[in-house]
PDB file as gemmi writes it, atoms N, CA and C in Angstrom:
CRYST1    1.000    1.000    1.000  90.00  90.00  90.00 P 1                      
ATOM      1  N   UNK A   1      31.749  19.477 219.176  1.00  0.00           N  
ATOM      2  CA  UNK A   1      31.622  20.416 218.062  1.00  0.00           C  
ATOM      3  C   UNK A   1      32.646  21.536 218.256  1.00  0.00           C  
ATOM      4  N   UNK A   2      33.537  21.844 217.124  1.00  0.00           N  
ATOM      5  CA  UNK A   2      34.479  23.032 217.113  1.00  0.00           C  
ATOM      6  C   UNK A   2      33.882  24.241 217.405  1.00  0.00           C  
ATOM      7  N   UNK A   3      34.337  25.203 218.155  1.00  0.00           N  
ATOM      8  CA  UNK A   3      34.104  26.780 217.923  1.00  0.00           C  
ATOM      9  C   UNK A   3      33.551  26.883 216.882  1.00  0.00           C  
ATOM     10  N   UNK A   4      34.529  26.835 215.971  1.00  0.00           N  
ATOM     11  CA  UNK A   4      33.973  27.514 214.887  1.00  0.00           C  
ATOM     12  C   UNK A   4      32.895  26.740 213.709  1.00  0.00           C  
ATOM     13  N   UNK A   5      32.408  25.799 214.182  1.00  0.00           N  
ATOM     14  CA  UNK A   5      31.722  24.969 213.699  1.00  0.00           C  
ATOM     15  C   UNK A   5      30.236  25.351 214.561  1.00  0.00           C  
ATOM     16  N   UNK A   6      30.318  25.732 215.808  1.00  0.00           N  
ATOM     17  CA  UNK A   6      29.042  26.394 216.682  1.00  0.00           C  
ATOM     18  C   UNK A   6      29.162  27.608 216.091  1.00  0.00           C  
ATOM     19  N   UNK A   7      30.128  28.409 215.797  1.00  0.00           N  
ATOM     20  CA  UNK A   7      29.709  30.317 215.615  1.00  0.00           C  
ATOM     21  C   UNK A   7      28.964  29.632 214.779  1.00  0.00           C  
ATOM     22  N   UNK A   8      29.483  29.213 213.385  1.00  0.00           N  
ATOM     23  CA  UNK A   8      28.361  29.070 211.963  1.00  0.00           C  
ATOM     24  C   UNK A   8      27.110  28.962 212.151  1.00  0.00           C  
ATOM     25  N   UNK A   9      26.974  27.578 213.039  1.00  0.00           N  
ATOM     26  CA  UNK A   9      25.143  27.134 213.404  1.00  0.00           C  
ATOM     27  C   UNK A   9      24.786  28.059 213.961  1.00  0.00           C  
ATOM     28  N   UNK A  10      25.173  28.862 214.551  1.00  0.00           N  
ATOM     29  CA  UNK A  10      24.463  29.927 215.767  1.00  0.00           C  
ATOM     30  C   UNK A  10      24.058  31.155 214.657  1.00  0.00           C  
ATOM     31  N   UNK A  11      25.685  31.972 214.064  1.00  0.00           N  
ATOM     32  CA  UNK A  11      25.804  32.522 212.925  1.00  0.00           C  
ATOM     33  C   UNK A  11      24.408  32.383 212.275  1.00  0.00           C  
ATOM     34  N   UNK A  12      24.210  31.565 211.423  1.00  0.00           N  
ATOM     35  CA  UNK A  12      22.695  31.271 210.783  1.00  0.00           C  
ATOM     36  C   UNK A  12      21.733  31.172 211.205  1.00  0.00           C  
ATOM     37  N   UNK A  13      21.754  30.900 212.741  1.00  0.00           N  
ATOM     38  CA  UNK A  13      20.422  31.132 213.263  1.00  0.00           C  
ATOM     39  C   UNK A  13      19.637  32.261 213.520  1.00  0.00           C  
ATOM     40  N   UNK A  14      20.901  33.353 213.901  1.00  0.00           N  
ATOM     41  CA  UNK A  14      20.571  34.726 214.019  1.00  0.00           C  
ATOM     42  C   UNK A  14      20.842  35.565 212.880  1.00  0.00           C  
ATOM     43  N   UNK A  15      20.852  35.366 211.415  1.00  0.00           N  
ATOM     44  CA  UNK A  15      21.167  35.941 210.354  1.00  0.00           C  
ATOM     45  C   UNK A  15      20.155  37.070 209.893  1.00  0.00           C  
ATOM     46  N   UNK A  16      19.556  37.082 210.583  1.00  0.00           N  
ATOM     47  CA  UNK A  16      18.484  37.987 209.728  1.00  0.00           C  
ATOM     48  C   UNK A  16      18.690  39.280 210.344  1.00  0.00           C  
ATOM     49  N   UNK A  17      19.038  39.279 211.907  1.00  0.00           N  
ATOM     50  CA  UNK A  17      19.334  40.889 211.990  1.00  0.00           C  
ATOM     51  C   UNK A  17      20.901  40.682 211.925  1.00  0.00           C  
ATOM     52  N   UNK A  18      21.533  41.397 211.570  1.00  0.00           N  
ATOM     53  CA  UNK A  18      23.314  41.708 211.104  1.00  0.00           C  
ATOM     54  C   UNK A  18      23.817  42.164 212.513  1.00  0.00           C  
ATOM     55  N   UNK A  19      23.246  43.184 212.997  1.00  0.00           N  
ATOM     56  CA  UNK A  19      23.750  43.722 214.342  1.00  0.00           C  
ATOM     57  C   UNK A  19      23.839  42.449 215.319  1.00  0.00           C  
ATOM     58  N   UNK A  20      22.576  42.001 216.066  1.00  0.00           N  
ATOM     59  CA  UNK A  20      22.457  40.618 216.407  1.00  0.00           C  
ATOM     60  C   UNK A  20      23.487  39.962 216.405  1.00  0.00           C  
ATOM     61  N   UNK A  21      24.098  39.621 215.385  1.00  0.00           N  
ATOM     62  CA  UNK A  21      24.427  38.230 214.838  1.00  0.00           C  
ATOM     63  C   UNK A  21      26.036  38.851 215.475  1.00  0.00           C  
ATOM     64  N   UNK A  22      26.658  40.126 215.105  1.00  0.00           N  
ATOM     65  CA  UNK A  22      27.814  40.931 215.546  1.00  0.00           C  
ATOM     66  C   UNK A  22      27.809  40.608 216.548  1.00  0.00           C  
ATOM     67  N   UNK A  23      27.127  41.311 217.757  1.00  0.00           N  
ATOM     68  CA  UNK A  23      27.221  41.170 219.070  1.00  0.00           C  
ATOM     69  C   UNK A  23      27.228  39.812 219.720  1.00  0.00           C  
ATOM     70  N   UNK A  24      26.807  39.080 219.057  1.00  0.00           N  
ATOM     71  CA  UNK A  24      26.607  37.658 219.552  1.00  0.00           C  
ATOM     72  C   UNK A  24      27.112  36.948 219.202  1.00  0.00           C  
ATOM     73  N   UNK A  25      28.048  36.625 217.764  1.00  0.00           N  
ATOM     74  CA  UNK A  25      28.779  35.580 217.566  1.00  0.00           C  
ATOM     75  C   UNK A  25      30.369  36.157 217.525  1.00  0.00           C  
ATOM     76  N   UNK A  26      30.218  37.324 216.486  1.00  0.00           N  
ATOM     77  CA  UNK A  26      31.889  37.562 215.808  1.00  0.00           C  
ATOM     78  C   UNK A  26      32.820  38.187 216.691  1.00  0.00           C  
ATOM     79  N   UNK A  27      31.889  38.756 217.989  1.00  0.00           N  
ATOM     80  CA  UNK A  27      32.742  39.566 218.642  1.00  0.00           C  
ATOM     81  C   UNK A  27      32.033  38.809 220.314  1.00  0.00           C  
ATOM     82  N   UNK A  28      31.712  37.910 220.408  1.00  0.00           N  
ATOM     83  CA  UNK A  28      30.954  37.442 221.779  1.00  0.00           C  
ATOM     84  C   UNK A  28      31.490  36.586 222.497  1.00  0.00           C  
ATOM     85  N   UNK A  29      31.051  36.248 223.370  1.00  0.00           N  
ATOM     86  CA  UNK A  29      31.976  35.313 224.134  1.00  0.00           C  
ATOM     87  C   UNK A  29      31.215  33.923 223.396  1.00  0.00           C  
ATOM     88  N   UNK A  30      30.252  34.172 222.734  1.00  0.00           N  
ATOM     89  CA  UNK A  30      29.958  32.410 222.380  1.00  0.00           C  
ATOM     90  C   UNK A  30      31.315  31.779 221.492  1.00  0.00           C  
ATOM     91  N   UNK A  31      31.770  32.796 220.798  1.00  0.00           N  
ATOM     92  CA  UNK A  31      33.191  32.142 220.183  1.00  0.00           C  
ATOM     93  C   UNK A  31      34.290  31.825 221.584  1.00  0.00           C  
ATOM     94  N   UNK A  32      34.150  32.327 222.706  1.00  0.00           N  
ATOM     95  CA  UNK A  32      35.159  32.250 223.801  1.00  0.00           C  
ATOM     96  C   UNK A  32      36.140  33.132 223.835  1.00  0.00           C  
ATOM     97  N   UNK A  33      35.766  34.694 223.700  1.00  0.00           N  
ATOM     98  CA  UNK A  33      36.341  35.807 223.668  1.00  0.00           C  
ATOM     99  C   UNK A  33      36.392  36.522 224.532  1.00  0.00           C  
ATOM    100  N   UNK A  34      36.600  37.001 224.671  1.00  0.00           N  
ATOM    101  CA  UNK A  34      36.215  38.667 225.979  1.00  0.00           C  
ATOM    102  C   UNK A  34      36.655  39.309 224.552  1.00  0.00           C  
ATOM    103  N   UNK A  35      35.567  40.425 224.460  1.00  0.00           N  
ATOM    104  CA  UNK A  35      34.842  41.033 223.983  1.00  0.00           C  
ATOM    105  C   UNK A  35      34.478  42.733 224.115  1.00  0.00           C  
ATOM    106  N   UNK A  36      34.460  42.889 222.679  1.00  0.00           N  
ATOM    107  CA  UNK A  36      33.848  44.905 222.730  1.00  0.00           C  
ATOM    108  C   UNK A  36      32.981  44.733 221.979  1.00  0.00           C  
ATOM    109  N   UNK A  37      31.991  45.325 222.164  1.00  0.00           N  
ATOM    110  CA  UNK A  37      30.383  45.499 221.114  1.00  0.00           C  
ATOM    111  C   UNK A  37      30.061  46.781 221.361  1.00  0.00           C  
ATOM    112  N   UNK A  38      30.549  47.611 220.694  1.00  0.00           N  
ATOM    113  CA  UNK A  38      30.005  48.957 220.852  1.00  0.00           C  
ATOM    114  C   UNK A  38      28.679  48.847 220.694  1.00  0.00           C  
ATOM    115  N   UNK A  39      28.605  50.170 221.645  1.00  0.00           N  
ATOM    116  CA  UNK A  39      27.125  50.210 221.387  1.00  0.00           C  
ATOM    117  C   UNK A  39      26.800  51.807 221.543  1.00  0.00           C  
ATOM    118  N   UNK A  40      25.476  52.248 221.883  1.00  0.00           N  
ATOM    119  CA  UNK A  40      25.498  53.674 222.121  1.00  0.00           C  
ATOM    120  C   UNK A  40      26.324  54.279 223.461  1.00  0.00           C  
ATOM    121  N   UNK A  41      26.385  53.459 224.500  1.00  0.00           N  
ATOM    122  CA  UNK A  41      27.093  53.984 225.468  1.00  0.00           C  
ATOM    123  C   UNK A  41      28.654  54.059 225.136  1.00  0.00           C  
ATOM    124  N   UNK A  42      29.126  53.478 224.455  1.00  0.00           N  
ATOM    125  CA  UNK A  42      30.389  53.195 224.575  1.00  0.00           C  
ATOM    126  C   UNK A  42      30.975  54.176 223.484  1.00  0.00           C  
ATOM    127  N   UNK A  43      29.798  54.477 222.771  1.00  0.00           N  
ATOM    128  CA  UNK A  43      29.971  55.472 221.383  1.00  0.00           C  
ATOM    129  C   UNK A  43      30.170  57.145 222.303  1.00  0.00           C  
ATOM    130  N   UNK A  44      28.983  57.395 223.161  1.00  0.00           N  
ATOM    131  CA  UNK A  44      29.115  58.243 224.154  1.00  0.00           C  
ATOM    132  C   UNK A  44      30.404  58.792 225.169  1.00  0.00           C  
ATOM    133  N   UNK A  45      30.543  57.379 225.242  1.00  0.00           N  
ATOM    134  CA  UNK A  45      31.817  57.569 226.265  1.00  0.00           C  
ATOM    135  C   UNK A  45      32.997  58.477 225.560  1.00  0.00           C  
ATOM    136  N   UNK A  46      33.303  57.518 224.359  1.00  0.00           N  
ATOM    137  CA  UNK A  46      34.604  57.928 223.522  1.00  0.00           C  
ATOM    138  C   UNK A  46      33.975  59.362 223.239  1.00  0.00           C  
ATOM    139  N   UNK A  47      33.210  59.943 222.675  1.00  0.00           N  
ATOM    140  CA  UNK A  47      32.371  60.883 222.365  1.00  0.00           C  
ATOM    141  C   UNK A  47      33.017  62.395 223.864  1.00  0.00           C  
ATOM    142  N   UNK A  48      32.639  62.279 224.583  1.00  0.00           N  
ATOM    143  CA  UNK A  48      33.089  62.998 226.253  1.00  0.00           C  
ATOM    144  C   UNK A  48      34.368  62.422 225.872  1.00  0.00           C  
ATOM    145  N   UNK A  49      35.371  61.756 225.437  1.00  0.00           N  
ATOM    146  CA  UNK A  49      36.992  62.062 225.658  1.00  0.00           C  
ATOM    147  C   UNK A  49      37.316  61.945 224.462  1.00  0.00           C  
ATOM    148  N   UNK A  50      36.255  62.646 223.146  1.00  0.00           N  
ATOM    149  CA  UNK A  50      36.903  63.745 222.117  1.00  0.00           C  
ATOM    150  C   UNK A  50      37.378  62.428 220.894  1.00  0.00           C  
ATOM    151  N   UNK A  51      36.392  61.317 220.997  1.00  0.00           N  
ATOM    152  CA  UNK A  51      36.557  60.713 220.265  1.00  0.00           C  
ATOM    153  C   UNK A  51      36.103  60.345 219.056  1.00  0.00           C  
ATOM    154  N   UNK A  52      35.576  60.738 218.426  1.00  0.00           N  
ATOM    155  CA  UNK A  52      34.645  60.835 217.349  1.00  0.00           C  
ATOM    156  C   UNK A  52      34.505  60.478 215.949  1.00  0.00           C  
ATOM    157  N   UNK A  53      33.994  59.941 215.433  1.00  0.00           N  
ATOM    158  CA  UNK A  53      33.894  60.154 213.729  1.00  0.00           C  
ATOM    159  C   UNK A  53      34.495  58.927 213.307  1.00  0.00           C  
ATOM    160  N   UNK A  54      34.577  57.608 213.854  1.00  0.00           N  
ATOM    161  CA  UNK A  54      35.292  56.203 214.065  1.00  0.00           C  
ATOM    162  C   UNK A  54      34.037  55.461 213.358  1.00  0.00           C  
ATOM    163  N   UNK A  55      34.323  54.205 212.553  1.00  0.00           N  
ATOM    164  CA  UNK A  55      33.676  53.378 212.410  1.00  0.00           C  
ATOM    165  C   UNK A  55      33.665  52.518 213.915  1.00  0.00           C  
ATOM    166  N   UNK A  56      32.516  51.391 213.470  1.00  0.00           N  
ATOM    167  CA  UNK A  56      32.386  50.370 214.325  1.00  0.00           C  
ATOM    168  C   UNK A  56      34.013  49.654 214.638  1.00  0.00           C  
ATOM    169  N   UNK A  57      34.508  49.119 213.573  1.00  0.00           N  
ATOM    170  CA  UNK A  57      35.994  48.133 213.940  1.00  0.00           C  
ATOM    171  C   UNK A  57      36.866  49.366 214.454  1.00  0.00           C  
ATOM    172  N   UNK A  58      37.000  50.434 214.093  1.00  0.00           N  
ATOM    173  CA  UNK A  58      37.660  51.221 214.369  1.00  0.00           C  
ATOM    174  C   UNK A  58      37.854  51.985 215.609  1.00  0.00           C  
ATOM    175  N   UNK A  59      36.366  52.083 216.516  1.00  0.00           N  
ATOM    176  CA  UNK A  59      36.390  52.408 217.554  1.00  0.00           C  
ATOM    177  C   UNK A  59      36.295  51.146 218.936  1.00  0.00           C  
ATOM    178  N   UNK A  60      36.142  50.091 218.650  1.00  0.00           N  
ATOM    179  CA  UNK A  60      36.564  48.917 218.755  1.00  0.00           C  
ATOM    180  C   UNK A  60      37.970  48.820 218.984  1.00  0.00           C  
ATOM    181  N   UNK A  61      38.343  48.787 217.967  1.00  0.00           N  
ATOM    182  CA  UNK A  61      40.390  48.748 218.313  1.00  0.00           C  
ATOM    183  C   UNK A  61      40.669  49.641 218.974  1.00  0.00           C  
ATOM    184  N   UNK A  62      39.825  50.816 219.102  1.00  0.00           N  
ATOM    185  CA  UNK A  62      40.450  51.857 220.513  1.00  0.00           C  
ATOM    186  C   UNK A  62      40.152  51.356 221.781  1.00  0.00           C  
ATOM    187  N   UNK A  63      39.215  50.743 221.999  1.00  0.00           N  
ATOM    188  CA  UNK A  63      38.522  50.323 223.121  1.00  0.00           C  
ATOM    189  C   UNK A  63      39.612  48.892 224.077  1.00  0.00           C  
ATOM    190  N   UNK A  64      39.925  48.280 222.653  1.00  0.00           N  
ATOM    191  CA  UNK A  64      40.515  46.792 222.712  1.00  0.00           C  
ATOM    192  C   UNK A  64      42.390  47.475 223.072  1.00  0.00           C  
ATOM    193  N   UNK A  65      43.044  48.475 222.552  1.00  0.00           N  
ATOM    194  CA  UNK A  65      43.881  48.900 222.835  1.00  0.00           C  
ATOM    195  C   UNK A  65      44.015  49.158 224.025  1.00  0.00           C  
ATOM    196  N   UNK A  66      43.131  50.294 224.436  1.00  0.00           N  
ATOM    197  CA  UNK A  66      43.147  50.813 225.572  1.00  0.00           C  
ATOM    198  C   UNK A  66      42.803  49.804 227.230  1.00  0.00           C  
ATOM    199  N   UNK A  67      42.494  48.729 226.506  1.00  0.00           N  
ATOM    200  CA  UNK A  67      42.052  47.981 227.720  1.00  0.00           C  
ATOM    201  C   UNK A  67      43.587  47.195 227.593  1.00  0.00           C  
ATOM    202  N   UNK A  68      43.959  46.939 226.415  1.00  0.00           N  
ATOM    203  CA  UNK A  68      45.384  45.884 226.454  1.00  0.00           C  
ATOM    204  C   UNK A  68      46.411  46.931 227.654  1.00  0.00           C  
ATOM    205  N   UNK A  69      46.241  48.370 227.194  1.00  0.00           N  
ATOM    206  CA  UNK A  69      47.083  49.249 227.208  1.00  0.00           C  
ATOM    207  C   UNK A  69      47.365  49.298 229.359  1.00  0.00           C  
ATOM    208  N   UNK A  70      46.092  49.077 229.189  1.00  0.00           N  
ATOM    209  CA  UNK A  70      45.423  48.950 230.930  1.00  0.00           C  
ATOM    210  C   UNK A  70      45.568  47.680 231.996  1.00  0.00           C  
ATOM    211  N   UNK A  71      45.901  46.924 230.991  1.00  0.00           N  
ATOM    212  CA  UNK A  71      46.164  45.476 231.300  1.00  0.00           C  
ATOM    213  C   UNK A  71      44.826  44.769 231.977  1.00  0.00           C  
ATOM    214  N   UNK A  72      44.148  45.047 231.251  1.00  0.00           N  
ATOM    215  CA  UNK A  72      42.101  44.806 231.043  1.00  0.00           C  
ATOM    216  C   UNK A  72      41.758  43.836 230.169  1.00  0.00           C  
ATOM    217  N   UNK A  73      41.015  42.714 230.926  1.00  0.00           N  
ATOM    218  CA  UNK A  73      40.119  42.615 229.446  1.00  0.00           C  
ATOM    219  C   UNK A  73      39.367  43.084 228.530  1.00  0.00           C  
ATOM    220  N   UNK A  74      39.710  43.189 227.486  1.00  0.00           N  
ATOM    221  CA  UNK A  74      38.126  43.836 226.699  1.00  0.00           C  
ATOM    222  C   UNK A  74      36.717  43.908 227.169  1.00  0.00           C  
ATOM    223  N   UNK A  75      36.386  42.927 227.402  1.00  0.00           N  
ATOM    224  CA  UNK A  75      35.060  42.711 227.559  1.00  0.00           C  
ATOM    225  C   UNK A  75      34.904  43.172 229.255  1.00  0.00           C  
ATOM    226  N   UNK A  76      35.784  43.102 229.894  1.00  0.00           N  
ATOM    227  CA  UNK A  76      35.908  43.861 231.511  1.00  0.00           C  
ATOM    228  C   UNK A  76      35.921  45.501 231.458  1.00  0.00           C  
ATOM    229  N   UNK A  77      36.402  45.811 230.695  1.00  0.00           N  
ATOM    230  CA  UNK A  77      36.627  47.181 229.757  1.00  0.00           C  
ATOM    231  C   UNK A  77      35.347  48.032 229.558  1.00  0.00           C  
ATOM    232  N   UNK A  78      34.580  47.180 228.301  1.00  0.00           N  
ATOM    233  CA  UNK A  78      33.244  47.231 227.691  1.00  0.00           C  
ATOM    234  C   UNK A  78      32.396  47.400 228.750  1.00  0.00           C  
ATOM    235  N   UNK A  79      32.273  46.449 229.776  1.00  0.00           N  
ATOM    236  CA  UNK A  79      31.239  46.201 230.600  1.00  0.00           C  
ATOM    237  C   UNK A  79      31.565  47.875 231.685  1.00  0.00           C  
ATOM    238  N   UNK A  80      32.508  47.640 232.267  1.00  0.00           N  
ATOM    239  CA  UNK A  80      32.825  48.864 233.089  1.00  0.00           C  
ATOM    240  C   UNK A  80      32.032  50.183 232.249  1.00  0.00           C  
ATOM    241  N   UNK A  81      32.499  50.486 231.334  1.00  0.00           N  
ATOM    242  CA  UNK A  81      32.233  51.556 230.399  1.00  0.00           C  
ATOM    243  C   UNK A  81      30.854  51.778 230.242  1.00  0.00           C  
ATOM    244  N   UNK A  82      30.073  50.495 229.758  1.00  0.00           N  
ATOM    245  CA  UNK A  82      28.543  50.356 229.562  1.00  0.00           C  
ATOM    246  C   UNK A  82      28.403  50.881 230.717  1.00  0.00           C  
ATOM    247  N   UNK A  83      28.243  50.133 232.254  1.00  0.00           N  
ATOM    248  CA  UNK A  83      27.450  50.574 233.554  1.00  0.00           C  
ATOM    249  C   UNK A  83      28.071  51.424 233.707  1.00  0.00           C  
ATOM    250  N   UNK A  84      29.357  52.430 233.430  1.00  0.00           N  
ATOM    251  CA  UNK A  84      29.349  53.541 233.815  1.00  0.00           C  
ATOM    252  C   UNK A  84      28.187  54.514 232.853  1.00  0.00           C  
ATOM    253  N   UNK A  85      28.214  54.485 231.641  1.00  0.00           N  
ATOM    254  CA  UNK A  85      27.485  55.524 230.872  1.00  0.00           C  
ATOM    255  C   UNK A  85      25.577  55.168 231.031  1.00  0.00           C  
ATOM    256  N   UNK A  86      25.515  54.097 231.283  1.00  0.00           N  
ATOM    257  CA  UNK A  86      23.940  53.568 231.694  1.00  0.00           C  
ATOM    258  C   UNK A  86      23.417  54.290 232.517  1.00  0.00           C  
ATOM    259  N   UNK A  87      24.111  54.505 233.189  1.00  0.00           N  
ATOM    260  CA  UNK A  87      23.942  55.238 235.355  1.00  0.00           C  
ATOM    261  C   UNK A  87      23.500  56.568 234.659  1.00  0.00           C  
ATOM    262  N   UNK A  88      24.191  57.402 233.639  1.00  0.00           N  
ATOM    263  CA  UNK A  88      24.507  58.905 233.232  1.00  0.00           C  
ATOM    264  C   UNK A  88      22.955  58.840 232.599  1.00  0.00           C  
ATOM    265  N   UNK A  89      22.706  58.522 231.759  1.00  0.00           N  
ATOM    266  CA  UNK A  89      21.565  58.794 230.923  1.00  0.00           C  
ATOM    267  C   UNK A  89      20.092  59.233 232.178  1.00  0.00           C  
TER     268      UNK A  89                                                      
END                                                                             
């Protein structure tokens, strides 16, 4: 079965919550990505280095930049970021 023939089935399985379905198919590794899913920590983070007032895709492409920029994966990026701001709360 294609990628993108699994996001769909999966896609529809989790359709009913929208967020869900984000984190888990369009931006997840089930498509075979490394990956950013903002979330509240990561909203936080940018937030402490004056980042603010960003949509979801938008603060996303900062995240995905800054990790290219770093020579990071995204989703190595994301994760770092999450367990750093998790620890803080």
């Amino acid at each position: 079965m294609s990628d993108r023939r699994l996001s769909y089935r999966l896609w529809t399985a989790v359709s009913s919550s929208t967020a869900t379905s984000r984190l888990l198919l369009v931006e997840g590794n089930l498509v075979g990505r490394s990956h950013v899913a903002v979330d509240v920590h990561l909203r936080a983070f940018a937030a402490d280095a004056g980042v603010t007032g960003l949509q979801y895709e938008e603060l996303r492409a900062v995240y995905e930049e800054a990790a290219a920029a770093l020579g990071h994966e995204p989703g190595g990026m994301e994760h770092a970021v999450w367990r750093f701001k998790s620890r803080a709360v």
